[in-house]
C-alpha positions as CSV (number, residue, x, y, z in Angstrom):
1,X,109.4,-10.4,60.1
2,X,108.3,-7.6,62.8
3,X,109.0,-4.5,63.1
4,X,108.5,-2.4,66.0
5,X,107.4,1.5,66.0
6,X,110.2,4.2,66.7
7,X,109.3,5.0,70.5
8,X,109.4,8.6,71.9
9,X,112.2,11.3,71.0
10,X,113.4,13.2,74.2
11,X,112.2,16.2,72.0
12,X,108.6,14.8,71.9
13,X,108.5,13.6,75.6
14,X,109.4,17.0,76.4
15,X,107.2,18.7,74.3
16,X,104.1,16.8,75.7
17,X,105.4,16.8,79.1
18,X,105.4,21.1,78.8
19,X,101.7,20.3,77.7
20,X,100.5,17.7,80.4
21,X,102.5,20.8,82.9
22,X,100.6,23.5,81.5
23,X,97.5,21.4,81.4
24,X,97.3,20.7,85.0
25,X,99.0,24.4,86.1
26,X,96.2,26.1,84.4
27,X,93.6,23.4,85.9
28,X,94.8,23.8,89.8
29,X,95.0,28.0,89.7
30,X,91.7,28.1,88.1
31,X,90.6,25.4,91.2
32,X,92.4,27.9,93.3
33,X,91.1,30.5,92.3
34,X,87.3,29.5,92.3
35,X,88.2,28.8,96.6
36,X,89.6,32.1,96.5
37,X,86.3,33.9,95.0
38,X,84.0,31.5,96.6
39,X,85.6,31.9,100.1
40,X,86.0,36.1,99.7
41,X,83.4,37.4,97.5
42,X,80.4,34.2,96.8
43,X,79.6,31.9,94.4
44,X,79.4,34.6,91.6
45,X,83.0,35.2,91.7
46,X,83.7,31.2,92.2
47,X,82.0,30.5,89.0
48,X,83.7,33.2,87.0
49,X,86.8,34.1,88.3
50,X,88.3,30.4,87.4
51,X,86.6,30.4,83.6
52,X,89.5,31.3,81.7
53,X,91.6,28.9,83.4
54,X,89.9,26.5,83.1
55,X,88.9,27.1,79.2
56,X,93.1,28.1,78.9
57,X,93.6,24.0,80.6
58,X,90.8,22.4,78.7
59,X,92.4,23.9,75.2
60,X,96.1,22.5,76.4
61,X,94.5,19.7,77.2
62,X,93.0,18.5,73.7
63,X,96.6,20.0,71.8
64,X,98.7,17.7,73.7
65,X,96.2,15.0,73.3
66,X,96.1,15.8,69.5
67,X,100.1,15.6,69.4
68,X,100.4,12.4,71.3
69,X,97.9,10.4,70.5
70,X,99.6,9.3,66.9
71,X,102.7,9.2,68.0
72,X,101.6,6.7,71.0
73,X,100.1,4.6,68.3
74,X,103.1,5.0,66.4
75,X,105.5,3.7,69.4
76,X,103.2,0.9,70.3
77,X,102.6,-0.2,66.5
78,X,104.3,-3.7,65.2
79,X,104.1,-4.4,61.6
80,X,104.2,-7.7,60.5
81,X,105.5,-8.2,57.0
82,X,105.2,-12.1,55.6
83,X,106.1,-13.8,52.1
84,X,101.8,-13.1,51.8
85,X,101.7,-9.6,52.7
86,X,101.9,-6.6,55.5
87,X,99.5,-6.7,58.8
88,X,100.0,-3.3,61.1
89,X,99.8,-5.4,63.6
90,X,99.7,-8.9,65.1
91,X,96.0,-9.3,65.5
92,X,95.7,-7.2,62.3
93,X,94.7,-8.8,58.9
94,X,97.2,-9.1,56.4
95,X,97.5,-6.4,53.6
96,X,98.3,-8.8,50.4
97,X,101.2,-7.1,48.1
98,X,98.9,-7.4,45.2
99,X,96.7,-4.5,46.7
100,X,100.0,-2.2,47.8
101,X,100.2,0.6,45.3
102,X,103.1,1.8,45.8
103,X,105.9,2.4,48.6
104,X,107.3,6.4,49.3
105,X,110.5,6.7,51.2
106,X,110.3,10.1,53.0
107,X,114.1,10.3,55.1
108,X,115.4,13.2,56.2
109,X,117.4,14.8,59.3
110,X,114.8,14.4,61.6
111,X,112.9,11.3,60.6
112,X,112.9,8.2,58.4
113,X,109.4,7.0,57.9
114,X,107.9,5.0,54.7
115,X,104.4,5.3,53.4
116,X,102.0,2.1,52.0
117,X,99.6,3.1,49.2
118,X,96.5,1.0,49.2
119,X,92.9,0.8,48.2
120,X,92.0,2.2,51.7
121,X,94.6,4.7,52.3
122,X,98.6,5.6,52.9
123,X,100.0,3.6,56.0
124,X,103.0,5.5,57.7
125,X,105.5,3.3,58.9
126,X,108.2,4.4,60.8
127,X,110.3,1.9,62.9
128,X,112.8,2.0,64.9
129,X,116.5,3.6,62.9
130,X,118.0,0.4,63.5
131,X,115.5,-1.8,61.6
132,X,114.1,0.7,59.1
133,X,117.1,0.2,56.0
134,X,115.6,-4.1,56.4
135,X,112.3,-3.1,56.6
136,X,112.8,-1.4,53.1
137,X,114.9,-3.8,51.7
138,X,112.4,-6.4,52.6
139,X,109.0,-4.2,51.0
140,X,111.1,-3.4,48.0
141,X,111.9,-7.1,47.3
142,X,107.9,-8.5,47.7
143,X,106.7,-5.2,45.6
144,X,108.6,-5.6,43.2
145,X,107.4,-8.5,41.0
146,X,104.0,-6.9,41.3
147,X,104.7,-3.6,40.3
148,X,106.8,-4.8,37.4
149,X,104.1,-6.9,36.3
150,X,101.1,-3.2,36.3
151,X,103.9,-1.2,35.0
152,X,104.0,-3.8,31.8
153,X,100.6,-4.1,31.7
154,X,100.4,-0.3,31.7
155,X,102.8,0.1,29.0
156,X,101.6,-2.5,26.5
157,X,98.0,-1.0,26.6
158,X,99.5,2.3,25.8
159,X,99.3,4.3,28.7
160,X,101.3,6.3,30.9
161,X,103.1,5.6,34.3
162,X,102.6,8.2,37.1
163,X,105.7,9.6,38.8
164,X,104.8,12.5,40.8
165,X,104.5,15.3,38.5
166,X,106.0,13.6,35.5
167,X,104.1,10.6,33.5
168,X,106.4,7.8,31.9
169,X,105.0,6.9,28.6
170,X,106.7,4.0,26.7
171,X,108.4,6.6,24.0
172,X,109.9,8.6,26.7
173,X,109.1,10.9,30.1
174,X,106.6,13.8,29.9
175,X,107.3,17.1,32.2
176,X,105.0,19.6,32.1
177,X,104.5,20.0,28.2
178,X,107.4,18.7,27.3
179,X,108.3,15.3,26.1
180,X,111.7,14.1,26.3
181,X,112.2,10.6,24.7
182,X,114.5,7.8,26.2
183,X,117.1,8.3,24.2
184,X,118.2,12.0,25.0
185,X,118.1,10.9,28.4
186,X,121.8,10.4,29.5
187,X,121.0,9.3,33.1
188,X,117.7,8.9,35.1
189,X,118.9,8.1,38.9
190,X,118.6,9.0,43.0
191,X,120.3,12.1,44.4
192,X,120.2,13.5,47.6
193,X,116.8,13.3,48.0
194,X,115.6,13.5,44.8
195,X,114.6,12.1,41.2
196,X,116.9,13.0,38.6
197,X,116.6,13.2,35.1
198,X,119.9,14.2,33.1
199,X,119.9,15.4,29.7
200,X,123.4,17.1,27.9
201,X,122.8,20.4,28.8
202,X,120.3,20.6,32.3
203,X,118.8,18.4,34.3
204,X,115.2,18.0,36.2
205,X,114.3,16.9,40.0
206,X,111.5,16.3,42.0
207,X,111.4,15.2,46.0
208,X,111.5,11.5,45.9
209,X,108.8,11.6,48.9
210,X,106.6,12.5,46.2
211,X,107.3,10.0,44.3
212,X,106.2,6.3,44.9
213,X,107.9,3.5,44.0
214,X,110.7,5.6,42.6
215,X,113.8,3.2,43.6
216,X,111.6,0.2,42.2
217,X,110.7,2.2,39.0
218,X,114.7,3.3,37.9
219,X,115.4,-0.4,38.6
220,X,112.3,-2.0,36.3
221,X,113.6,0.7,33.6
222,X,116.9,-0.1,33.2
223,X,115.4,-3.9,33.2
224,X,113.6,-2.7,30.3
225,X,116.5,-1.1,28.3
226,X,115.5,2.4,29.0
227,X,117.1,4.9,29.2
């Protein structure tokens, strides 16, 4: 399965477009005015009558590269996602779904992306709209035996399960100080955005771009018989 990058936004091709403009503006008056100094007044005037200019071009320059740059890698990235694992690219070598961590969905107005924990760092993906509800669908499915299988393991040796801010233990969720077993939990779910926890009488949230493998996690609970 391939997915392609999400190319350029109009918003983004104008935005670096204003900075290629005011790159090369600022370049050819400084140019201009160097000809203007050096024809009128000497070289004195050619070599520092254009200086700001030219520092003013050389600054716009290395923002709009700064700005681009990822998001040209972005566009031109194709992530390859097999029964063995995830490769960010054709000639790239394949990420095995043992070593993925975790999986963060960050959606909102403006974008749609999702995040790859691994041993060597967070991967961003973010495809195209049209292909990015498969691309989870497909990560969630070849995650989620081997998450299940560390979130056990975790569990049976006693220990807690990060999620975000809050730690899973087996006898309940920890917030803060407070430990609020399984059983006064009357719902633990997605909304808007966010992880829920609801008790009788209040509930508590946290961003679910905070949280990896938050989806995977409610499912592998209620798997469990919790809450």
């Amino acid at each position: 399965m391939l997915i392609p990058g999400r190319p350029w936004s109009l918003g983004e091709r104008l935005f670096a477009g204003t900075g290629v403009l005011w790159t090369l503006g600022t370049a050819g008056y400084g140019l201009w005015r160097a000809y203007f100094g050096y024809t009128k007044y000497g070289p004195a005037a050619a070599a520092l009558w254009p200086r700001p200019y030219l520092l003013a071009s050389a600054l716009g320059a290395l923002l709009t590269l700064a700005y681009a740059f990822p998001r040209w890698r972005r566009a031109r990235a194709l992530w390859r996602l097999t029964p063995q694992g995830i490769s960010p690219g054709p000639r790239q070598p394949i990420i095995p779904w043992k070593e993925v961590q975790g999986l963060v969905t960050d959606f909102a107005p403006h974008h749609q992306r999702l995040h790859l924990l691994t041993a060597k760092g967070r991967w961003q993906i973010t495809p195209v709209p049209q292909a990015i509800r498969q691309a989870l669908s497909y990560l969630q499915v070849q995650l989620y035996p081997h998450l299940a299988a560390r979130w056990r393991q975790t569990w049976e040796q006693g220990q807690a399960i990060p999620l975000g801010r809050w730690l899973a233990w087996p006898n309940g969720m920890q917030i803060g100080r407070r430990h609020i077993p399984w059983q006064e939990m009357q719902r633990l779910h997605l909304a808007q955005g966010h992880l829920v926890i609801e008790l009788a009488h209040r509930s508590f949230r946290q961003p679910v771009h905070r949280v990896p493998n938050a989806a995977l996690f409610i499912r592998w609970l209620y798997q469990e018989g919790h809450p």
